[in-house]
C-alpha positions in Angstrom: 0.0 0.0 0.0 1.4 3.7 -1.4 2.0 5.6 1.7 2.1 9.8 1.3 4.1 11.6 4.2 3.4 15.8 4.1 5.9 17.8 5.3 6.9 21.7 4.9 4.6 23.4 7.1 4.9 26.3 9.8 4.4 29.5 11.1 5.0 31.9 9.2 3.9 35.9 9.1 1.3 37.0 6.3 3.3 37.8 2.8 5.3 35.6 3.7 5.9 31.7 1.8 6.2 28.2 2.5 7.1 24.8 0.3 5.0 21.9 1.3 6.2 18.9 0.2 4.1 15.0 -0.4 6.6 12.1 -0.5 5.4 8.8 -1.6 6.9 5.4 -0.5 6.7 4.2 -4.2 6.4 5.9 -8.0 3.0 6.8 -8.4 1.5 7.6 -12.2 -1.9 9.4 -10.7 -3.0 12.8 -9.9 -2.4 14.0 -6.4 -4.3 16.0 -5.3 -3.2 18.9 -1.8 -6.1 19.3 0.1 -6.8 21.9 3.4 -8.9 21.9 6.6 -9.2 24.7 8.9 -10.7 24.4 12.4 -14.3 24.1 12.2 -14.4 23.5 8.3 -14.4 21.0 5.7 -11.7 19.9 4.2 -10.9 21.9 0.5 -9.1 20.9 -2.1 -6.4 23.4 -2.9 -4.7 22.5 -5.8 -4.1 19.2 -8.4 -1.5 17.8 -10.8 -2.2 15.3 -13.2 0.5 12.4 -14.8 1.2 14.6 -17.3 1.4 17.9 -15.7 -1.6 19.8 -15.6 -2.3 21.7 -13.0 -6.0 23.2 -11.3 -6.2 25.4 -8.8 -8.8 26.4 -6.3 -9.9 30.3 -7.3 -8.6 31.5 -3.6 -5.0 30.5 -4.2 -4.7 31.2 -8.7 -1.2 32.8 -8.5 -0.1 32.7 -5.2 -0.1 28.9 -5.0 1.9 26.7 -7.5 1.9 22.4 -7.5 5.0 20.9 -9.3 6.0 17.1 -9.6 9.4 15.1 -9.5 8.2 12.0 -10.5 12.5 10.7 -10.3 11.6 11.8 -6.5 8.2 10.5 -6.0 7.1 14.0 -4.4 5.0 16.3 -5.4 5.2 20.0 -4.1 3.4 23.0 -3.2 4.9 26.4 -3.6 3.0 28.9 -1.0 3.7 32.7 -1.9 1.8 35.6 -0.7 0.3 33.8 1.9 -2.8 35.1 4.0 -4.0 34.6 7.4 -7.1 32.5 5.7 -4.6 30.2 4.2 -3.9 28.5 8.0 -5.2 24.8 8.2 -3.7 21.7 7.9 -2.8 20.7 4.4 -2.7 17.3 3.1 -1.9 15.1 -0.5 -3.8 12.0 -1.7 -3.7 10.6 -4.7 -7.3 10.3 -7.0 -8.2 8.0 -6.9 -7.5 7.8 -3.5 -5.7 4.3 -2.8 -4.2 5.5 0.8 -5.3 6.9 4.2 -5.0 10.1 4.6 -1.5 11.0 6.4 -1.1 13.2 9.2 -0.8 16.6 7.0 1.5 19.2 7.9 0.1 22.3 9.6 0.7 25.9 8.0 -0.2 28.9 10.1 0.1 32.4 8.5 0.1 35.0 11.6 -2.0 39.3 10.7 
């Protein structure tokens, strides 16, 4: 079974940036997908990269956010610029289909 570990996350002021990163214990030729979930919400997915390369994002992060692949690494990233106060939550990667558990996630907090 694939296992995804997150990793990246912190505390960091507002404007400011972070890279998450989603290792996987083996190759993986899926989507992954990085999803969020702030206290008291759902969780929201935040961006997607498919096999190939193409990329969506949620309209709340379009050019502040930007998912890349190493596919020789197995790990996918997430490039945080910019970031806001409404950006803090935990963030986790899944593959889609999902074919995991989720992981623990890595917790980003963007302080006013």
């Amino acid at each position: 079974q694939v296992q995804l570990v997150e990793s990246g996350g912190g505390l960091v002021q507002a404007g400011g940036s972070l890279r998450l990163s989603c290792a996987a214990s083996r190759s993986i030729f899926s989507t992954i997908n990085w999803y969020r979930q702030a206290p008291g919400k759902q969780r929201e997915l935040v961006a997607s990269i498919t096999s190939g390369g193409s990329t969506n994002y949620v309209e709340s992060v379009k050019g502040r956010f930007t998912i890349s692949r190493d596919n020789a690494k197995n790990t996918v990233y997430l490039q945080m610029n910019n970031l806001k106060p409404e950006d803090t939550a935990v963030y986790f990667c899944a593959t889609f289909p999902m074919i995991h558990p989720w992981g623990q996630g890595t917790q980003v907090t963007v302080s006013s």
